[in-house]
C-alpha positions as a printed NumPy array, in Angstrom:
array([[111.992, 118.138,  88.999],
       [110.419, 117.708,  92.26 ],
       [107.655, 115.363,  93.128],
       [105.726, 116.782,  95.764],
       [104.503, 114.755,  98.627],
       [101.407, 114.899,  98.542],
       [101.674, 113.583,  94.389],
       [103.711, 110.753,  95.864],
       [100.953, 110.168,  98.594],
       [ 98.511, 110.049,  95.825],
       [100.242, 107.712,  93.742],
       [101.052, 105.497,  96.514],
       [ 97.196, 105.508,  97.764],
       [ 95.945, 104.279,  94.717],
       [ 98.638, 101.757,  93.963],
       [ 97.472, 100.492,  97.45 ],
       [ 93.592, 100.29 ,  96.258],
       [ 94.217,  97.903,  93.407],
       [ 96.619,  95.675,  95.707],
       [ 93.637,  95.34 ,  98.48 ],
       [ 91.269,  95.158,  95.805],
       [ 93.022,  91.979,  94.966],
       [ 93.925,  90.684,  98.295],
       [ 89.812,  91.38 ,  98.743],
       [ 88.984,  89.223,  96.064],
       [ 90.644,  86.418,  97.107],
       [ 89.654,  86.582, 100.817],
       [ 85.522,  86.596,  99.414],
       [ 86.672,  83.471,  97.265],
       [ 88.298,  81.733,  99.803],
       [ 85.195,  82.436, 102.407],
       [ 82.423,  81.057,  99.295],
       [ 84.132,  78.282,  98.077],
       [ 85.83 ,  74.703,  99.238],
       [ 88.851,  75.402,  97.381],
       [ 90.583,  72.126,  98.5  ],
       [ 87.954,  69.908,  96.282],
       [ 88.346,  71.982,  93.45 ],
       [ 91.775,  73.343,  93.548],
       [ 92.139,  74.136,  89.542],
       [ 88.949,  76.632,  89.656],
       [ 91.089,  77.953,  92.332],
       [ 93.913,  78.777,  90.382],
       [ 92.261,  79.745,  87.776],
       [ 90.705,  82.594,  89.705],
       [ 94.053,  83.834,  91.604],
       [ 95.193,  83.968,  87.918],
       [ 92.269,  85.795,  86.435],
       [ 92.425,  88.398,  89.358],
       [ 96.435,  88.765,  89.575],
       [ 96.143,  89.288,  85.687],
       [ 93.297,  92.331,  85.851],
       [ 94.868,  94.356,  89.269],
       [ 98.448,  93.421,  87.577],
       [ 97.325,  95.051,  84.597],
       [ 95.935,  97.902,  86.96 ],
       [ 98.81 ,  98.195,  88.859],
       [101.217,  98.36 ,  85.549],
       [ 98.854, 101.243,  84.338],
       [ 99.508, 103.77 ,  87.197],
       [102.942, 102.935,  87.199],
       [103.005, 103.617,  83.394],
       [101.167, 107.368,  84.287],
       [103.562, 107.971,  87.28 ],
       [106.731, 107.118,  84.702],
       [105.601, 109.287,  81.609],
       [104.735, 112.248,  84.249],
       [108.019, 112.21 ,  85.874],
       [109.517, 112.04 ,  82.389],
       [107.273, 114.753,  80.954],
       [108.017, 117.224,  83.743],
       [112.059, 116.609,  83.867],
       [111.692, 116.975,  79.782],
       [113.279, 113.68 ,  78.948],
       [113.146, 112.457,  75.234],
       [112.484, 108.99 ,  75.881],
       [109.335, 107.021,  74.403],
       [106.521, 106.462,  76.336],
       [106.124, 103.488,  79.249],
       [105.567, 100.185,  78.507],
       [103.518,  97.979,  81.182],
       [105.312,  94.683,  82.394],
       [103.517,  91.379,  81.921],
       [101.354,  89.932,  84.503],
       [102.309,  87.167,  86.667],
       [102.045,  84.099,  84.443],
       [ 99.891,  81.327,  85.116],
       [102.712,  78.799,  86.527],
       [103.917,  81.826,  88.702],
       [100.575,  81.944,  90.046],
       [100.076,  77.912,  90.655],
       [103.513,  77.956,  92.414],
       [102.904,  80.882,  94.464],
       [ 99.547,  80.002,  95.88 ],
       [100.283,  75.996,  96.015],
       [103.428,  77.049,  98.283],
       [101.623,  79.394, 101.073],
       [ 98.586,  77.049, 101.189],
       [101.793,  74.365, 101.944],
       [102.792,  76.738, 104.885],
       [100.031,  78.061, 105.839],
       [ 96.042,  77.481, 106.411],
       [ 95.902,  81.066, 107.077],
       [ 93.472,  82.232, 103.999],
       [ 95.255,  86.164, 104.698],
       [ 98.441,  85.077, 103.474],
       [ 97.058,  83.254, 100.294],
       [ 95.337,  86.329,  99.528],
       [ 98.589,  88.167, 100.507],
       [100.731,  86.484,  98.093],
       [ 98.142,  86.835,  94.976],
       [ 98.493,  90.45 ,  96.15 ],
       [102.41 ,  90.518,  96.251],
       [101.932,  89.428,  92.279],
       [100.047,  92.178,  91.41 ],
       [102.48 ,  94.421,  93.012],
       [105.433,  93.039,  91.226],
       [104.098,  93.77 ,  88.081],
       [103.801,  97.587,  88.899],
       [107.103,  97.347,  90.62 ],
       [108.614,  95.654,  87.393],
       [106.966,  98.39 ,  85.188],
       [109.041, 100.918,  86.625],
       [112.056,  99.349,  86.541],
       [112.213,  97.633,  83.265],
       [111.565, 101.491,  81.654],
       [114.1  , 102.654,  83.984],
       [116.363, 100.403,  82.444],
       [115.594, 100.995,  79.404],
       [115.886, 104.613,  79.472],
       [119.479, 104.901,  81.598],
       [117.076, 106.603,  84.231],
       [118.174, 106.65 ,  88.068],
       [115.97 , 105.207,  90.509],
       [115.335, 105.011,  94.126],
       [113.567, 102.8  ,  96.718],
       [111.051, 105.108,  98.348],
       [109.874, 103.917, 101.812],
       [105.728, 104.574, 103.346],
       [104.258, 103.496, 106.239],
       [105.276, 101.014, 108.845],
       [108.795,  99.863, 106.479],
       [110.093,  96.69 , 107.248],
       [114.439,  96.805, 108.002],
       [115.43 ,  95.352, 104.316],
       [113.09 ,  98.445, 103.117],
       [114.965, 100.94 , 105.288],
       [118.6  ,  99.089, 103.92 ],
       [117.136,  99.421, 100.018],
       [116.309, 103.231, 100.829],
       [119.782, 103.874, 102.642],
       [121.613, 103.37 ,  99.133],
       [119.642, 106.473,  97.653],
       [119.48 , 107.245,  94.136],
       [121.294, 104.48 ,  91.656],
       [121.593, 104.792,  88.126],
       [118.835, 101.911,  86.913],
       [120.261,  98.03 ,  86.417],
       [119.861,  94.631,  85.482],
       [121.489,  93.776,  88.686],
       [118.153,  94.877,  90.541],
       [116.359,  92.358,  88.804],
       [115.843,  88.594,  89.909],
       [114.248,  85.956,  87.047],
       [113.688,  88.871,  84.885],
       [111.49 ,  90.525,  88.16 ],
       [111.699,  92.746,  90.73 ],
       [114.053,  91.215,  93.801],
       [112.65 ,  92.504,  96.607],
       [108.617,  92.858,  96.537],
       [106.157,  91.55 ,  99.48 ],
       [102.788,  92.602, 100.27 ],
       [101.447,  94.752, 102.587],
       [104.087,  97.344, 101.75 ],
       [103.551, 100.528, 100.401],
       [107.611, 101.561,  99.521],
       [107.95 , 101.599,  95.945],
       [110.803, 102.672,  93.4  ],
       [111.014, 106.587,  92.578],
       [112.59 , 107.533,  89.203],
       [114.408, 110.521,  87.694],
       [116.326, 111.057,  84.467],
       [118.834, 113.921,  86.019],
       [121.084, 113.941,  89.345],
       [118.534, 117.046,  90.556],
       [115.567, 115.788,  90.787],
       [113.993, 113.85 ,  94.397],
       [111.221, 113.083,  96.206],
       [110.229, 115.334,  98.821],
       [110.632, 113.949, 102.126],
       [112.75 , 110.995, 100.981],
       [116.116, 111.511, 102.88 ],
       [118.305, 108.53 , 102.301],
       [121.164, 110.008, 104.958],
       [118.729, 109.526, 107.321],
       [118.164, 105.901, 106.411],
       [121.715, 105.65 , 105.603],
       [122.205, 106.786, 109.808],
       [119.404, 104.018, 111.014],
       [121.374, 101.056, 108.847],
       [124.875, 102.102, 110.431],
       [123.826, 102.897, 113.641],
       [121.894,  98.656, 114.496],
       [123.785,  96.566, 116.313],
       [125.906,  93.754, 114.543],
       [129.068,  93.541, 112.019],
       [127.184,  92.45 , 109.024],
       [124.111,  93.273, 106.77 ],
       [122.165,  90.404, 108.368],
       [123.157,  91.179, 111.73 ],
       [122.318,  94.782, 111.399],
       [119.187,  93.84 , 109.757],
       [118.191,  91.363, 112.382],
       [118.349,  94.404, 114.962],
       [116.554,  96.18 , 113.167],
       [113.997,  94.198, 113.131],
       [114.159,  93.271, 116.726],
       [113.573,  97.012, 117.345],
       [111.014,  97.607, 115.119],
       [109.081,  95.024, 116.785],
       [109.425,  96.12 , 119.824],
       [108.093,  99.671, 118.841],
       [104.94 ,  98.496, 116.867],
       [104.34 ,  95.057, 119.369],
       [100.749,  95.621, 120.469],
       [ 99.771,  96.519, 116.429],
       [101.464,  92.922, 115.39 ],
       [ 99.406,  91.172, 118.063],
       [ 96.585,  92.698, 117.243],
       [ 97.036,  91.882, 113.558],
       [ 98.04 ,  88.178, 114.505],
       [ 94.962,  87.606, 117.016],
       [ 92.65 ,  89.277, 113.74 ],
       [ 94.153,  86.455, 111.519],
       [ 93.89 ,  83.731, 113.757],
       [ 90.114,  84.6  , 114.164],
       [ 89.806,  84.879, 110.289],
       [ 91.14 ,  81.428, 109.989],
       [ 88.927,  80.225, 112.724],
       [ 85.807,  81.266, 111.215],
       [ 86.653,  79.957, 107.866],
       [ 87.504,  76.491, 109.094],
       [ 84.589,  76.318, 111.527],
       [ 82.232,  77.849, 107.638],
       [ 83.883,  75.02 , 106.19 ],
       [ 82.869,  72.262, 109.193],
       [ 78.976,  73.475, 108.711],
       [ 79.047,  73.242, 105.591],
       [ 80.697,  69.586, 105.689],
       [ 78.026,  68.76 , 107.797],
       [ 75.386,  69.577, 105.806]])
């Protein structure tokens, strides 16, 4: 079996629409609403929406799974969708960025990394399941951990992966994503892990974090004017929401 790019670009794209969808949600919440004198209501809604785009995001990964299995003929039973973040994950997850940050993008941000564990988790907990093989598939702008993940190419499916019973390494704003396959044949076209493999040995340092660190040193380097320019957007985000709330204070 081989999954073409541009079915891997489509699955990616739409994973991507219900993790902005949810991200979205939040930000409109955030820009309606003094959260900080009704923090509960809050919750509740970062719960509500991480539940419905969680359930969204478990459903494509559930089509992408039986598809791969259906086309490499593997006699396994069909997908079964993780559970949504629960409702204490949620508190915890929003209560500790609003600790660390006013910044309402990385609230909405970490509602959205929820959502994308649970299609991440999908995947794997079938994988597991079924003795598949899997592999971390990077897109877009990948972050020096993603790169490391991808440079170990295709591993037979494990417990080990897992952290708390979820997926170990998930943040938002990330499009990479686990790949699976049920035979040692099968890939992803245009996923070279050599290559990756190469970038990983080739940073600077004597250990993971070293070589990680460089890395990400060079990376930012390379994409420095598009993290300003997303930095300077959030800062003005925050302004106008803090100078929304100070009107409305006044009133």
């Amino acid at each position: 079996m081989i999954i073409p790019e541009k079915t891997w670009e489509k699955y990616i794209d739409r994973l991507r629409k219900v993790n902005d969808a949810a991200s979205n949600k939040v930000l409109k919440y955030l820009e309606t609403h003094k959260v900080e004198n009704d923090m509960e209501a809050f919750i509740d809604y970062c719960y509500a929406v991480s539940t419905k785009y969680g359930e969204g995001a478990a459903a494509l990964a559930c089509d992408m799974y039986d598809a791969a299995a259906l086309a490499s003929k593997a006699k396994v039973k069909a997908a079964l969708p993780a559970e949504t973040a629960t409702y204490g994950e949620v508190a915890k997850s929003v209560y500790g960025t609003m600790n660390a940050s006013s910044n309402p993008d990385m609230v909405a941000n970490a509602v959205a990394r929820l959502v994308k564990r649970t299609g991440v988790d999908t995947t794997m907990k079938n994988a597991i399941r079924d003795r598949a093989e899997w592999a971390w598939i990077p897109h877009g702008d990948t972050c020096a951990f993603c790169i490391m993940l991808a440079s170990q190419g295709w591993q037979p499916a494990s417990k080990a992966a897992l952290k708390g019973g979820h997926a170990e390494h998930i943040h938002a704003n990330c499009d990479c994503t686990y790949a699976i396959r049920f035979d040692t044949k099968s890939k992803v076209t245009g996923y070279d892990p050599s290559a990756y493999l190469a970038e990983y040995k080739g940073a600077e340092g004597n250990t993971p974090e070293e070589k990680l660190n460089s890395m990400r040193r060079v990376n930012y380097a390379k994409n420095r004017e598009k993290i300003l320019e997303q930095k300077a957007s959030a800062y003005e985000k925050r302004k106008e929401l803090e100078s929304s709330k100070a009107e409305e204070q006044k009133v």
